[in-house]
N, CA, C and O atoms as CSV, one atom per row, in Angstrom:
chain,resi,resn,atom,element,x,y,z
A,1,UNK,N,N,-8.237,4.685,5.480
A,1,UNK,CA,C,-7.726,4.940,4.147
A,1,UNK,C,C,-8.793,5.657,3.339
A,1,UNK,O,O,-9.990,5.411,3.487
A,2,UNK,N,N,-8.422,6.358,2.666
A,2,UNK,CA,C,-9.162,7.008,1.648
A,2,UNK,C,C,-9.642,6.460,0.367
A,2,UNK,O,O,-9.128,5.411,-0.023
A,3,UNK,N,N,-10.680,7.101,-0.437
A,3,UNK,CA,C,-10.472,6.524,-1.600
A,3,UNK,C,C,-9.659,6.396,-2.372
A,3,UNK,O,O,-8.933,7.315,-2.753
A,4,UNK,N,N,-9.592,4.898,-2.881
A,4,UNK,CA,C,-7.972,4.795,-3.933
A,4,UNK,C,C,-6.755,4.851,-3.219
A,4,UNK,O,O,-5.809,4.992,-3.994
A,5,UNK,N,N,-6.417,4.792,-2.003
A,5,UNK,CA,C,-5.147,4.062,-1.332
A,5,UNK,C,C,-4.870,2.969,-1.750
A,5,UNK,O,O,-5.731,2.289,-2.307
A,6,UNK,N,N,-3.667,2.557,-1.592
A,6,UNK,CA,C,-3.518,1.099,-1.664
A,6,UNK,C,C,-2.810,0.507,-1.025
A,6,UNK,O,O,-1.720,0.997,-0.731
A,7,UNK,N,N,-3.253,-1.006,-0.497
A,7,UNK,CA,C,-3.141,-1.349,0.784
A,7,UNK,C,C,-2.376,-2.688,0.077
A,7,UNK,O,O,-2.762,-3.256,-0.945
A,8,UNK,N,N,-0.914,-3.122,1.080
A,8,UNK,CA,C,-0.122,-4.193,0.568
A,8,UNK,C,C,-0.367,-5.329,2.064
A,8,UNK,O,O,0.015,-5.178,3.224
A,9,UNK,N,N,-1.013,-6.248,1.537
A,9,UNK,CA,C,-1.288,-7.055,3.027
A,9,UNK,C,C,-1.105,-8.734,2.582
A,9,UNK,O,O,-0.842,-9.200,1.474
A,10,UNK,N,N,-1.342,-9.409,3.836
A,10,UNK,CA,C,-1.052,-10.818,3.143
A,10,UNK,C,C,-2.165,-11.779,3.548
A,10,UNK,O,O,-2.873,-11.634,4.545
A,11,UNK,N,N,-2.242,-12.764,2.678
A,11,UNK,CA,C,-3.706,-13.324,2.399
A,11,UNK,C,C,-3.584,-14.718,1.934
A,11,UNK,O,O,-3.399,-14.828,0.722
A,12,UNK,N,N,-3.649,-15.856,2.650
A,12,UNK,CA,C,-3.458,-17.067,1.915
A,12,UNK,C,C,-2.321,-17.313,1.752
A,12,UNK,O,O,-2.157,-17.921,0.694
A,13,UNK,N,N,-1.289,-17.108,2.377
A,13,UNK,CA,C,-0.213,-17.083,2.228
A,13,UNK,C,C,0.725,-16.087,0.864
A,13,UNK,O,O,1.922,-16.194,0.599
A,14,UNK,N,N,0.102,-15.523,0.456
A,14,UNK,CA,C,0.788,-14.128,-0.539
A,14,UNK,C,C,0.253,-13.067,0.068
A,14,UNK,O,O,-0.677,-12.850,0.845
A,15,UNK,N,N,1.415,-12.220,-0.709
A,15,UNK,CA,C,1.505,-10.816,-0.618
A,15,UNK,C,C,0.153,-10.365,-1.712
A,15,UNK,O,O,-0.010,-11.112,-2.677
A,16,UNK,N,N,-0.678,-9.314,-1.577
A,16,UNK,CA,C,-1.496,-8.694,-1.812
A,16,UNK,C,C,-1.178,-7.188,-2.520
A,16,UNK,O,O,-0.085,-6.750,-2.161
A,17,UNK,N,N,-1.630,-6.649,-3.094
A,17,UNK,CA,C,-2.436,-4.891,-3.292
A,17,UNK,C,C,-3.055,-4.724,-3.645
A,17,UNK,O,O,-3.245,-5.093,-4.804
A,18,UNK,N,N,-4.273,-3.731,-2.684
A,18,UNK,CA,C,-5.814,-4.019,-3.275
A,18,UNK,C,C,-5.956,-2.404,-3.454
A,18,UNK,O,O,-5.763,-1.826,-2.384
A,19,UNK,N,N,-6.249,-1.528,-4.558
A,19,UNK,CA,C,-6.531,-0.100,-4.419
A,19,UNK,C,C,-8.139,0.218,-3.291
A,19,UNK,O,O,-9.124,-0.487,-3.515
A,20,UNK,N,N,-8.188,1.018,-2.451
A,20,UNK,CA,C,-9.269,1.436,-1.439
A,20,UNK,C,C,-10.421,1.129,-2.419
A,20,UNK,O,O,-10.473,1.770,-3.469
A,21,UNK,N,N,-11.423,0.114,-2.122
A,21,UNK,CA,C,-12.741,0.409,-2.924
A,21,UNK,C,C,-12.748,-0.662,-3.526
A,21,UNK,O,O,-13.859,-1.041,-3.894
A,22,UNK,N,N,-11.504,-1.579,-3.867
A,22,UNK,CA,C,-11.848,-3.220,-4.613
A,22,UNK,C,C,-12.284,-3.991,-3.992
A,22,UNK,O,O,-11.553,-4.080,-3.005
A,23,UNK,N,N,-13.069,-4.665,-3.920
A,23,UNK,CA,C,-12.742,-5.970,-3.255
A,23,UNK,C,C,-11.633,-7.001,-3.578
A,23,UNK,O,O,-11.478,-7.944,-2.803
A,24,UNK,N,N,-10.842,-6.875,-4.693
A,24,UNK,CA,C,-10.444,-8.459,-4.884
A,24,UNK,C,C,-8.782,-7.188,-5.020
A,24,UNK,O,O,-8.668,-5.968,-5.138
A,25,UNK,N,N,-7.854,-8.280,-4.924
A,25,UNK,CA,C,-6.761,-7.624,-5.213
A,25,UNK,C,C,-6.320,-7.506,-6.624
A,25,UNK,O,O,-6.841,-8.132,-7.547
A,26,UNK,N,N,-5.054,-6.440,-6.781
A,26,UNK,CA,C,-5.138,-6.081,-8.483
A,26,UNK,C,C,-3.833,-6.971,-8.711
A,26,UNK,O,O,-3.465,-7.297,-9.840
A,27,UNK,N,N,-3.193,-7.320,-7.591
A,27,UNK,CA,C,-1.904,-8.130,-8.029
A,27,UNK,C,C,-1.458,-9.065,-6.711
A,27,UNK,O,O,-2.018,-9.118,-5.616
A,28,UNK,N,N,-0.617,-9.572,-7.036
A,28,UNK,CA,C,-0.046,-11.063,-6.330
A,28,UNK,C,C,1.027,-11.117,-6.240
A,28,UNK,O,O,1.586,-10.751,-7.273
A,29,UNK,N,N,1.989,-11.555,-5.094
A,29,UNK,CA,C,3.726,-11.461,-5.057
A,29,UNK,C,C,4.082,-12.668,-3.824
A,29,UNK,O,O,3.552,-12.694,-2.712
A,30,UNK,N,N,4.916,-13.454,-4.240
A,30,UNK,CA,C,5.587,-14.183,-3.188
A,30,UNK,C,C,5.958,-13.948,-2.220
A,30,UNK,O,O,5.812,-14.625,-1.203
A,31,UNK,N,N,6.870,-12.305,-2.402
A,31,UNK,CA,C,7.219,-12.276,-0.998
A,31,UNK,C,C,6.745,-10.319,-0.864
A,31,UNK,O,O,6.593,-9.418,-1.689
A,32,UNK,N,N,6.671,-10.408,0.406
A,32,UNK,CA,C,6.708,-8.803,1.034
A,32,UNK,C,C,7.202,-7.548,0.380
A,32,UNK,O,O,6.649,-6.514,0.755
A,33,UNK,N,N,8.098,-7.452,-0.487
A,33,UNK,CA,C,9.393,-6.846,-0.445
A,33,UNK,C,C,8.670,-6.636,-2.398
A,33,UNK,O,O,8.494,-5.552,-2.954
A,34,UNK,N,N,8.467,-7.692,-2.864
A,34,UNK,CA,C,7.839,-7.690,-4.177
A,34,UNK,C,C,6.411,-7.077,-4.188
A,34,UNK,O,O,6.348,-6.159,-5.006
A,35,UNK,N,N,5.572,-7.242,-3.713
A,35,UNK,CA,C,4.270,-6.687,-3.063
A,35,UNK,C,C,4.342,-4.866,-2.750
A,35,UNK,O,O,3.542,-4.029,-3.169
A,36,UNK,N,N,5.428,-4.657,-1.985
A,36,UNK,CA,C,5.117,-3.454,-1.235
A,36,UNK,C,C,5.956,-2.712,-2.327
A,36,UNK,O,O,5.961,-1.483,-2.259
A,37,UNK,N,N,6.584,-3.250,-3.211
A,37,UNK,CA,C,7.557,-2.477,-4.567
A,37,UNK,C,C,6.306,-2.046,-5.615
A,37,UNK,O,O,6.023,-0.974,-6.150
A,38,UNK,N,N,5.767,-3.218,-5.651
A,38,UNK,CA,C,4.369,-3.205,-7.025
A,38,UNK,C,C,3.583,-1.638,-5.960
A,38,UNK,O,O,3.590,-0.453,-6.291
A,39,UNK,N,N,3.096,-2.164,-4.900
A,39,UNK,CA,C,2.008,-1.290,-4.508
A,39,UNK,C,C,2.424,0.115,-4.540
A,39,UNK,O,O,1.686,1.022,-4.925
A,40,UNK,N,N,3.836,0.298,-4.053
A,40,UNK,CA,C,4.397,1.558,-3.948
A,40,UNK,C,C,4.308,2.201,-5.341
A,40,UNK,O,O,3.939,3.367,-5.485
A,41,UNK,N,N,4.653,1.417,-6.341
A,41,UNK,CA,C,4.683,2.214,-7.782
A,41,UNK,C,C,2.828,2.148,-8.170
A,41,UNK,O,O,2.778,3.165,-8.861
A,42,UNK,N,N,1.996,1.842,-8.159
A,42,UNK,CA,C,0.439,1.677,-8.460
A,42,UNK,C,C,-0.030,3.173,-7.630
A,42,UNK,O,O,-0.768,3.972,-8.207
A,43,UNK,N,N,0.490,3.440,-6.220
A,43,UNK,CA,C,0.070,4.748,-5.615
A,43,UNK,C,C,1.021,5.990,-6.189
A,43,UNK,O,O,0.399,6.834,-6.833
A,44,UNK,N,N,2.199,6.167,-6.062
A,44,UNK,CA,C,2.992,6.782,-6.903
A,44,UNK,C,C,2.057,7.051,-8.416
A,44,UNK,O,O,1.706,8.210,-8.639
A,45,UNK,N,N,1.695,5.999,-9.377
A,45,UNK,CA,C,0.618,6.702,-10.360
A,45,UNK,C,C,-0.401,6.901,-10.559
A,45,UNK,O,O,-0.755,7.409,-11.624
A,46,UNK,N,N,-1.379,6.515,-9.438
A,46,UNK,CA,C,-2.407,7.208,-8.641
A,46,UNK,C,C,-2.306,8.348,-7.393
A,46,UNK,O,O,-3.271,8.616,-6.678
A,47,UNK,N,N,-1.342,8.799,-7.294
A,47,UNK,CA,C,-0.658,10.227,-6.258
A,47,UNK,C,C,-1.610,9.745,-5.006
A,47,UNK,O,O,-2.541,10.497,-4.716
A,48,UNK,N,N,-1.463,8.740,-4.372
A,48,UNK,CA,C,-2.323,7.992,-3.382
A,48,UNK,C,C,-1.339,7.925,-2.285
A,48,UNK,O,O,-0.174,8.300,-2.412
A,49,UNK,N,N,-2.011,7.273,-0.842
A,49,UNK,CA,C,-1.203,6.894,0.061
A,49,UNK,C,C,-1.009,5.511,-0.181
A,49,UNK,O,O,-1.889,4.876,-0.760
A,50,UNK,N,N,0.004,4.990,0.180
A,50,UNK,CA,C,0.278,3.250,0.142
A,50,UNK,C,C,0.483,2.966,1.809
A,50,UNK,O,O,1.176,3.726,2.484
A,51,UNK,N,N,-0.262,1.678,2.441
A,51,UNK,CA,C,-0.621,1.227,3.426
A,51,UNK,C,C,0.127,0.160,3.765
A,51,UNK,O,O,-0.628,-0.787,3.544
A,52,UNK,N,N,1.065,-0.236,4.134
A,52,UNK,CA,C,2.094,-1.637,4.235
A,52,UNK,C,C,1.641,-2.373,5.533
A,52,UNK,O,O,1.913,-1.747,6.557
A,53,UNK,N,N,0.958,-3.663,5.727
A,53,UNK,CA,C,0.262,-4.149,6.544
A,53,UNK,C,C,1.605,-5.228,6.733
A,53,UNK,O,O,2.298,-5.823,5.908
A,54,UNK,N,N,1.614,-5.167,8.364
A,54,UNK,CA,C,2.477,-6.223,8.742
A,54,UNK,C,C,1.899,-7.646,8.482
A,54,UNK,O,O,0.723,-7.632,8.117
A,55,UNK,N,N,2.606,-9.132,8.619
A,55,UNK,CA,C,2.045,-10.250,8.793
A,55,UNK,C,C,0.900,-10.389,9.412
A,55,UNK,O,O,0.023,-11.177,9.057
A,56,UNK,N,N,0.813,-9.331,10.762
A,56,UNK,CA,C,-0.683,-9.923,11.478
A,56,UNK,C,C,-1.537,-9.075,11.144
A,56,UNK,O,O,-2.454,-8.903,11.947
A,57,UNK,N,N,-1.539,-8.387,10.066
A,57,UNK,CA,C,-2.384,-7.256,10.002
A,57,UNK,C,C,-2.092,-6.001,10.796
A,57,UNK,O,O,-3.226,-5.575,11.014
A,58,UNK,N,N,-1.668,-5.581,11.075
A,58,UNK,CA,C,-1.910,-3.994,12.010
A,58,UNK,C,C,-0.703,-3.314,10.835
A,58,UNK,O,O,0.233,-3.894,10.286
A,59,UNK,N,N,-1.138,-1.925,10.725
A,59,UNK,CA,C,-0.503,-1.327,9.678
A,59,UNK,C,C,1.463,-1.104,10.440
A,59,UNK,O,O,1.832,-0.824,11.580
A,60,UNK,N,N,2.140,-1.349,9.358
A,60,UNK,CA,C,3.866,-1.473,9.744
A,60,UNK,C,C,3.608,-0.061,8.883
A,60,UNK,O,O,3.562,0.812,9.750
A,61,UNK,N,N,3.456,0.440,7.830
A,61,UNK,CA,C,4.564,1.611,6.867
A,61,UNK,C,C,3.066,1.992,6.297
A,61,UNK,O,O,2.131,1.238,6.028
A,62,UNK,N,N,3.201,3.946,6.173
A,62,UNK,CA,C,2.258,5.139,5.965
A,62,UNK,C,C,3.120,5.543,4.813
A,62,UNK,O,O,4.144,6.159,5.111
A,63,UNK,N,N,2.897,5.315,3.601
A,63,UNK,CA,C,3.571,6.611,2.253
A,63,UNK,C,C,2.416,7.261,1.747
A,63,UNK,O,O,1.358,6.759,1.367
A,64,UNK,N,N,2.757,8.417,1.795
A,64,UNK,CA,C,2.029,9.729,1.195
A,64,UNK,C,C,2.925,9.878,-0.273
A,64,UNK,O,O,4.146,9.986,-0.390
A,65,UNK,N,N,1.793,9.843,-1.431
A,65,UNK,CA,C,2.719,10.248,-3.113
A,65,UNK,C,C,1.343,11.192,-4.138
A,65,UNK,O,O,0.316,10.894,-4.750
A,66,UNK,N,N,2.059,12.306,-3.849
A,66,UNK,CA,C,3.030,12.816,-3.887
A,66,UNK,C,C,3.609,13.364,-2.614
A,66,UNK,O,O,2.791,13.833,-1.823
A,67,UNK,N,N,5.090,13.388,-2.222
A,67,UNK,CA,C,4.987,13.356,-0.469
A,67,UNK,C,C,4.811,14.889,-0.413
A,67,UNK,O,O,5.270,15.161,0.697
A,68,UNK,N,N,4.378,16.118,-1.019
A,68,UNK,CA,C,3.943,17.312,-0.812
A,68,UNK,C,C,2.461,17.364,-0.443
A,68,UNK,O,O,1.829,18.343,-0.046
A,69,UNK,N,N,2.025,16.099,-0.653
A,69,UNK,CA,C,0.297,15.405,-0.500
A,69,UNK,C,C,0.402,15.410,1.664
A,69,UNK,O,O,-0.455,15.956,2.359
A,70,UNK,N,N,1.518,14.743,2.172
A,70,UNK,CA,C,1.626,14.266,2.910
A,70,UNK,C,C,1.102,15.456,3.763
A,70,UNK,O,O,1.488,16.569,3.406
A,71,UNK,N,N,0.045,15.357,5.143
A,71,UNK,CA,C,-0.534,16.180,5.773
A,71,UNK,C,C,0.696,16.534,7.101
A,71,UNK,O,O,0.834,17.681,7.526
A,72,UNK,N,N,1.172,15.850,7.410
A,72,UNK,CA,C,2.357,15.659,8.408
A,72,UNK,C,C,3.474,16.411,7.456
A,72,UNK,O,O,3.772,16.282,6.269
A,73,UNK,N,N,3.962,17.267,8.535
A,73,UNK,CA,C,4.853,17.993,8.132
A,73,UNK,C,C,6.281,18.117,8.564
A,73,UNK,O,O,6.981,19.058,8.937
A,74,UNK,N,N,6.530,16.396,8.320
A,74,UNK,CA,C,8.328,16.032,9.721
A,74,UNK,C,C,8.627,15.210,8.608
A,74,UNK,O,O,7.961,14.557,7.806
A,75,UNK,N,N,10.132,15.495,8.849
A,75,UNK,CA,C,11.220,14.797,8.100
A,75,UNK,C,C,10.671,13.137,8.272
A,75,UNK,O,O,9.945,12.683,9.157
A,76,UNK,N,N,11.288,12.430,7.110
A,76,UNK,CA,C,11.281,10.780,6.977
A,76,UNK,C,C,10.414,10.272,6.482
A,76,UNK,O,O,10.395,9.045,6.376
């Protein structure tokens, strides 16, 4: 990840988003789905990538914002 990505992962039993470069996270969510909504809109107004970390850790979901940012050049 780059500087200022932001990464939605889970920790202690919550959902997480930490922007690239924090240590501590900037927010907190019960479930997955609330987490990866917050993080998605925080990169969206930082024109960042957002990182969606499955339960065990290994990355599930890659968003590029603005998606003209996105280096990959394929539909989806």
């Amino acid at each position: 990840m780059s500087k200022g990505d932001v990464e939605t992962y889970q920790e202690d039993g919550q959902w997480k988003n930490r922007p690239e470069g924090n240590e501590r996270a900037s927010s907190t969510h019960d479930t997955k789905s609330e987490a990866a909504a917050a993080g998605r809109d925080t990169a969206v107004e930082r024109g960042t990538e957002h990182v969606i970390k499955k339960q065990d850790g290994t990355i599930g979901e890659k968003n590029t914002y603005p998606r003209s940012r996105d280096p990959r050049d394929i539909e989806g």
